[in-house]
C-alpha positions as CSV (number, residue, x, y, z in Angstrom):
1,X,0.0,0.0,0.0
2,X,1.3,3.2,-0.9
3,X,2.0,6.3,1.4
4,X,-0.8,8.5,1.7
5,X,-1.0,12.0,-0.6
6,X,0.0,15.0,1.2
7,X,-1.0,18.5,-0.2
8,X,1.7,21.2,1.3
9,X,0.3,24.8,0.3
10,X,3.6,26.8,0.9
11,X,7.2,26.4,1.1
12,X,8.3,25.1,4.7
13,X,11.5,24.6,6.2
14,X,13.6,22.1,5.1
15,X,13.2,19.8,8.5
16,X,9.4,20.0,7.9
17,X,9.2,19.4,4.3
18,X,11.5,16.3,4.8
19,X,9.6,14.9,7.4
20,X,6.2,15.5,4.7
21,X,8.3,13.7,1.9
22,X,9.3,10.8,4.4
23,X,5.8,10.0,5.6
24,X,3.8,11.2,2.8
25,X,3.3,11.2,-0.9
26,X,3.6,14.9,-0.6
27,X,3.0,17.6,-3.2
28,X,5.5,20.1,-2.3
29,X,5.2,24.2,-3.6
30,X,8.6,23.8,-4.5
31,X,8.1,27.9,-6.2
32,X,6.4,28.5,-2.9
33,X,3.8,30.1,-5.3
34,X,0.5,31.4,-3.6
35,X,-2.2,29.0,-4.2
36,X,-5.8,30.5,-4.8
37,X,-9.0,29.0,-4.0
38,X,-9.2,27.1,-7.8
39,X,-5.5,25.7,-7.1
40,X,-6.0,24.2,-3.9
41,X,-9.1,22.8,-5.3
42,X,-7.4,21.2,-8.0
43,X,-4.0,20.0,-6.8
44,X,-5.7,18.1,-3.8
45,X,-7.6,16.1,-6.0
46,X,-6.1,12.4,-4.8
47,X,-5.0,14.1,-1.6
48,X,-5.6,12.4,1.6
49,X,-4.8,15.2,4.0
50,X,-3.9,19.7,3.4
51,X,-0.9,21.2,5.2
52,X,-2.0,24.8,4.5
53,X,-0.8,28.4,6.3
54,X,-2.3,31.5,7.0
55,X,-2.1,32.9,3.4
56,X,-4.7,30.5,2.2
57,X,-8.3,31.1,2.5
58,X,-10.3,28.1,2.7
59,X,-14.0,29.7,3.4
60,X,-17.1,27.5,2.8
61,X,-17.1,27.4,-0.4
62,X,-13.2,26.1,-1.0
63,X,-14.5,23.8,1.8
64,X,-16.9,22.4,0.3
65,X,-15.2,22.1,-3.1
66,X,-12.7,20.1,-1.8
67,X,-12.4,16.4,-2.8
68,X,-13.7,13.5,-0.9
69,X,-10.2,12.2,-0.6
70,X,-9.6,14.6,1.7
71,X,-9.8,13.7,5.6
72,X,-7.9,16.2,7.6
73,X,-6.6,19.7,7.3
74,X,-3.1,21.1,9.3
75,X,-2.5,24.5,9.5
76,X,0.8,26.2,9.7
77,X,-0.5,28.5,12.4
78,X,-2.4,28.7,15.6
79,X,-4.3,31.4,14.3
80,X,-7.5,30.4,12.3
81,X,-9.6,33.2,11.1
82,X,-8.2,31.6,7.3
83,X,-10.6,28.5,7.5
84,X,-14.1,28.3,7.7
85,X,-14.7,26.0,10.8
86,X,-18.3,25.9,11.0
87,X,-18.0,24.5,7.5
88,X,-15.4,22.1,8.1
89,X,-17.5,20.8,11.3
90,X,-20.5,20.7,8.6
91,X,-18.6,18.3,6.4
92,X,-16.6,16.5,8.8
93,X,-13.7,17.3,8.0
94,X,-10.9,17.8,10.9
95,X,-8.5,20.9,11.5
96,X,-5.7,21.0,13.4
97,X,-3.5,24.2,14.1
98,X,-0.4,24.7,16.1
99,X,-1.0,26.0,19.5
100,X,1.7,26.8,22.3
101,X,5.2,26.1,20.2
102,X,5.1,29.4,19.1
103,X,3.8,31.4,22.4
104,X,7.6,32.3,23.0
105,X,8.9,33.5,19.7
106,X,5.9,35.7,19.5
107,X,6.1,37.1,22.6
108,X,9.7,38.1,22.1
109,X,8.2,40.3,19.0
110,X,6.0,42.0,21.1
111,X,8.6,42.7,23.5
112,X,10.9,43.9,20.6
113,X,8.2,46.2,19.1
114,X,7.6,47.4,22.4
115,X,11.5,48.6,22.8
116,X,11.9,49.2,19.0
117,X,8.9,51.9,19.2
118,X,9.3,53.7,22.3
119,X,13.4,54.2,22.0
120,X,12.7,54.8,18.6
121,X,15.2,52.2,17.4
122,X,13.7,52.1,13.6
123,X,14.2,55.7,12.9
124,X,18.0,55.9,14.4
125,X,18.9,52.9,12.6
126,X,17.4,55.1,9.4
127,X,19.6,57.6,10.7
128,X,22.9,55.6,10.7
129,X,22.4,53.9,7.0
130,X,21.6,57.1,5.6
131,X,24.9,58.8,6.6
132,X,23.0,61.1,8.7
133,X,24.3,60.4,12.2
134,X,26.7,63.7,13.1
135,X,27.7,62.6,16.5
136,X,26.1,62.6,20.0
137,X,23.6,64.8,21.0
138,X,21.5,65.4,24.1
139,X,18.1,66.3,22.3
140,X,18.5,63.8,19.5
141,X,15.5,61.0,19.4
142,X,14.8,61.3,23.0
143,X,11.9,58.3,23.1
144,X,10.1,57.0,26.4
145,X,11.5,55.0,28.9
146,X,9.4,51.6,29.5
147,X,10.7,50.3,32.8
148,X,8.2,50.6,35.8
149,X,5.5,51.4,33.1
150,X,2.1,50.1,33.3
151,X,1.2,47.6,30.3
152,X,-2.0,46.9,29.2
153,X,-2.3,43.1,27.4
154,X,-5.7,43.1,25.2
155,X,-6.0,39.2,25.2
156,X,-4.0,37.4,27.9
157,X,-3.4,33.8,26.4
158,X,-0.3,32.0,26.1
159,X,1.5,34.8,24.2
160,X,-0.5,37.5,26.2
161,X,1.0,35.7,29.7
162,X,4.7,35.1,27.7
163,X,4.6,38.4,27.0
164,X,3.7,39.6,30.7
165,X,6.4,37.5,31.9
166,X,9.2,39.1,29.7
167,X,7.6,42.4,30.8
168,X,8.0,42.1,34.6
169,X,11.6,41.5,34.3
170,X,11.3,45.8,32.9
171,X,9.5,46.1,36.3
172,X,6.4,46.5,34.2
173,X,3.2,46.5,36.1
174,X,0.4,44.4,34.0
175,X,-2.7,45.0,33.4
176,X,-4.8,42.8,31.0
177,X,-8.3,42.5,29.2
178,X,-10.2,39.1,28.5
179,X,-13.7,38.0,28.0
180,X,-13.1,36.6,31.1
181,X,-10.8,36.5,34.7
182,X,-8.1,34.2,34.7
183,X,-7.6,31.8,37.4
184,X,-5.1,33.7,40.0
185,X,-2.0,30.8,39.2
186,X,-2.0,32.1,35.7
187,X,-2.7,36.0,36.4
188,X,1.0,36.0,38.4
189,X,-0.2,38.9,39.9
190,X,-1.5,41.0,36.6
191,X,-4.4,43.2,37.1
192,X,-8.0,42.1,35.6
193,X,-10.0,44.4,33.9
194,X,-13.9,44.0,32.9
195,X,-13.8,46.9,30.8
196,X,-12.7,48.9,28.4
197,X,-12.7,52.1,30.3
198,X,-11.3,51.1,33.7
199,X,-8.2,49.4,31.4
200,X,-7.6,51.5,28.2
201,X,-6.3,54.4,30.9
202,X,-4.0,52.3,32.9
203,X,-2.0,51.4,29.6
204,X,1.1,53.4,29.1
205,X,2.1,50.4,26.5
206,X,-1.0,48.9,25.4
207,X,-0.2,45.0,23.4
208,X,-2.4,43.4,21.5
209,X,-2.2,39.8,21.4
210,X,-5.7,38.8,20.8
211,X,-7.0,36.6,17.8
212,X,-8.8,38.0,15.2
213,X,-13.0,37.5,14.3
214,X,-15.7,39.7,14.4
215,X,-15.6,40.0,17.9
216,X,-12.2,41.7,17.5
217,X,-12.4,43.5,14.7
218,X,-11.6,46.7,14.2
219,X,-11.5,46.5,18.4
220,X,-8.8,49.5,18.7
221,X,-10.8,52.3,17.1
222,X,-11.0,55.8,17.6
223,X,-12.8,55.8,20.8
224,X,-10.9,53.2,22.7
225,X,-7.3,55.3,21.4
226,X,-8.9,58.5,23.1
227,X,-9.3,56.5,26.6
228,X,-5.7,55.7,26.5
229,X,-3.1,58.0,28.3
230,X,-1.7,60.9,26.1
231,X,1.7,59.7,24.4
232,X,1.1,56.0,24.6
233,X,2.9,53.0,23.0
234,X,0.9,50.5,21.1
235,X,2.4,47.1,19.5
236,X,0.4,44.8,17.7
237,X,1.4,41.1,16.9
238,X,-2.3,39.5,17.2
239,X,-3.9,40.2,14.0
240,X,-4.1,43.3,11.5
241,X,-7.9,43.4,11.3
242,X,-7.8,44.4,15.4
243,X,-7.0,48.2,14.5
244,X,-8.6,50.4,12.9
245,X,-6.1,51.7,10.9
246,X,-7.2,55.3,10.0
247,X,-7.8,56.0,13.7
248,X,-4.4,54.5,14.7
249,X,-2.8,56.7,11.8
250,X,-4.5,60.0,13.2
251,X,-3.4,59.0,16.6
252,X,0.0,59.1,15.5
253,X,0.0,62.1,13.8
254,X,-1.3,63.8,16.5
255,X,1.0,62.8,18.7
256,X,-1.7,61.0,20.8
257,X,0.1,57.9,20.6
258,X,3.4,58.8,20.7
259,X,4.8,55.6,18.6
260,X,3.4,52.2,17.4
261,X,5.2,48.9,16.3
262,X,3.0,46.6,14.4
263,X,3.7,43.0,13.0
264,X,0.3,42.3,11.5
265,X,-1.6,44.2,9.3
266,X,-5.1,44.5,8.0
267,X,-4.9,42.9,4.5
268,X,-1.2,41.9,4.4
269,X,1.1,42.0,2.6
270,X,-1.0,45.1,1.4
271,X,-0.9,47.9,4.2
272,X,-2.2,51.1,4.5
273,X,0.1,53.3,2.7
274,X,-0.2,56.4,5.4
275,X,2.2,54.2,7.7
276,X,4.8,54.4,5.3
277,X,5.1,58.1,6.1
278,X,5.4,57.6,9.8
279,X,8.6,57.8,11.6
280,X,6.9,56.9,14.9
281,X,5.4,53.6,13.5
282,X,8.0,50.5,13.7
283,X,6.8,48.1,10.5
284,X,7.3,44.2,10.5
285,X,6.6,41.3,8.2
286,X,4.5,39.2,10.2
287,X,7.9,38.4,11.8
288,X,6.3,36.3,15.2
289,X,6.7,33.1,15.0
290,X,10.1,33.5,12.5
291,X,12.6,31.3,14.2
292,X,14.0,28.4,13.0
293,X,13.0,26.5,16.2
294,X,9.4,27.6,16.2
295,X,8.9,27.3,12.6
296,X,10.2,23.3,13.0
297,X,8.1,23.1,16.1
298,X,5.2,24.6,14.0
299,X,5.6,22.2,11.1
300,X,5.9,19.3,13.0
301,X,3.2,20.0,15.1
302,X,0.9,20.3,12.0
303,X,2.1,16.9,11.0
304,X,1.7,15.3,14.0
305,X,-2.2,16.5,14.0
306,X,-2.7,15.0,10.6
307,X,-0.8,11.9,11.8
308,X,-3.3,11.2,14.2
309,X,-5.9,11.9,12.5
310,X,-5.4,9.6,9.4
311,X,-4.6,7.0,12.0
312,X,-7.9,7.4,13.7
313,X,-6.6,8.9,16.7
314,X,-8.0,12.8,18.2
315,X,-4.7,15.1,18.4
316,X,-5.2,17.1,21.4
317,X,-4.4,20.3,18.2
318,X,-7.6,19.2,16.4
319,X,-10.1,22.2,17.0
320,X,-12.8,20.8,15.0
């Protein structure tokens, strides 16, 4: 009997596309070309399982299109706002993601963006490779100090509490928002809030780590930036769709929020162009979960949910 068909959607590292072609008859994207809705369709005709990423949309009707060959879907990602699980549970058809592996690596971003923005790290280094740097000066890209500042976590799951844990070695003092209280073992001490108002004005450095759906999108609009304090920080690794951009763009030109450092964005790799113009604004690549160790951990993990599931087992990474 021959190895069961694989369909990889993306180019993955090496250790995770050699592991694929070991236990799988797997199509690799060799071009790492983006696959639309009609390609996916098409290539996984014969295919017994999907390792797909974030780039892909698979909504209902990509869902439903699929062939009947096709038992189980990984995803290169824990978030999963790019498959349509209510269809998936309609047909049957299993998903499995790639929680916890990557809690760290993200967290570390956040962290970054959060020193990168406020000490205003982007626009020095600017400064340096554009041969304008003249020497030390007193007054020259004087940013804001995060150490014994209060930061605000919008969405205090694993990379929320990572990321509150690399904060209190600052001295930070944490305060977070969530649907609801965590259990005091996990909290380590960070403040609840059950509303926007009594938390959006505690947040020197506000974070947002939370995933993205309509319940979150668009969350960080032009009313909640007003509650925050005058000259705040605000970092976002969870998911563009979160901010609204125009209202985060305003902010920054008026100096409201002093300086932003953002890893996701609304649409990406498209981004609203006004950022481009801001000094104050720190701009990633979706860089989170980019090292080699996570992105193994990640692939593996994947795997090791479509594994199980083609062996008739229940992962504990399946989510539908």
């Amino acid at each position: 009997m021959g190895k069961p068909v694989l369909l990889v959607t993306r180019q993955f590292p090496e250790a995770v596309e050699a592991r694929a072609a070991r236990d799988y008859d797997a199509r690799l994207n060799t071009k790492d070309q983006l696959y639309g809705p009609a390609e996916i369709i098409r290539l996984s005709a014969g295919a017994d399982a999907i390792l797909c990423a974030s780039t892909e949309k698979l909504d209902a009707a990509t869902i439903a299109a699929l062939p009947a060959s096709v038992k189980v879907i990984g995803t290169f990602s824990v978030g999963l706002d790019h498959v349509d699980l209510p269809a998936a549970k309609a047909r049957g058809l299993p998903v499995c993601n790639t929680p916890d592996v990557l809690s760290v690596a993200t967290a570390e971003i956040s962290m970054g963006l959060i020193l990168a923005a406020a000490r205003r790290f982007g626009e020095g280094e600017r400064m340096v490779r554009a041969g304008r740097w003249i020497g030390w000066k007193a007054t020259e890209l004087l940013g804001a100090q995060i150490t014994g500042k209060r930061l605000g976590i919008f969405g205090m799951g694993r990379i929320g509490r990572e990321l509150a844990k690399m904060a209190r070695g600052f001295s930070m003092e944490i305060h977070y928002r969530n649907r609801t209280r965590l259990d005091p073992a996990l909290e380590q001490g960070a403040i609840f809030h059950g509303s926007d108002e009594s938390f959006l004005p505690v947040c020197d450095v506000l974070s947002l780590n939370a995933p993205g759906n309509e319940a979150t999108r668009k969350w960080l609009n032009a009313a909640r930036i007003a509650l925050l304090p005058k000259g705040a920080v605000v970092v976002n690794t969870g998911r563009g769709m979160v901010v609204d951009d125009a209202a985060l763009i305003a902010a920054l030109r008026s100096g409201h929020v002093a300086f932003a450092g953002l890893d996701v964005f609304d649409g990406e790799p498209k981004l609203n162009p006004a950022y481009l113009g801001l000094d104050n604004a720190v701009l990633l690549p979706h860089l989170g979960s980019a090292t080699v160790e996570t992105r193994n951990a990640m692939g593996f993990l994947a795997l090791d949910g479509i594994d199980a599931i083609l062996a008739g087992r229940n992962p504990p990474n399946r989510v539908v």
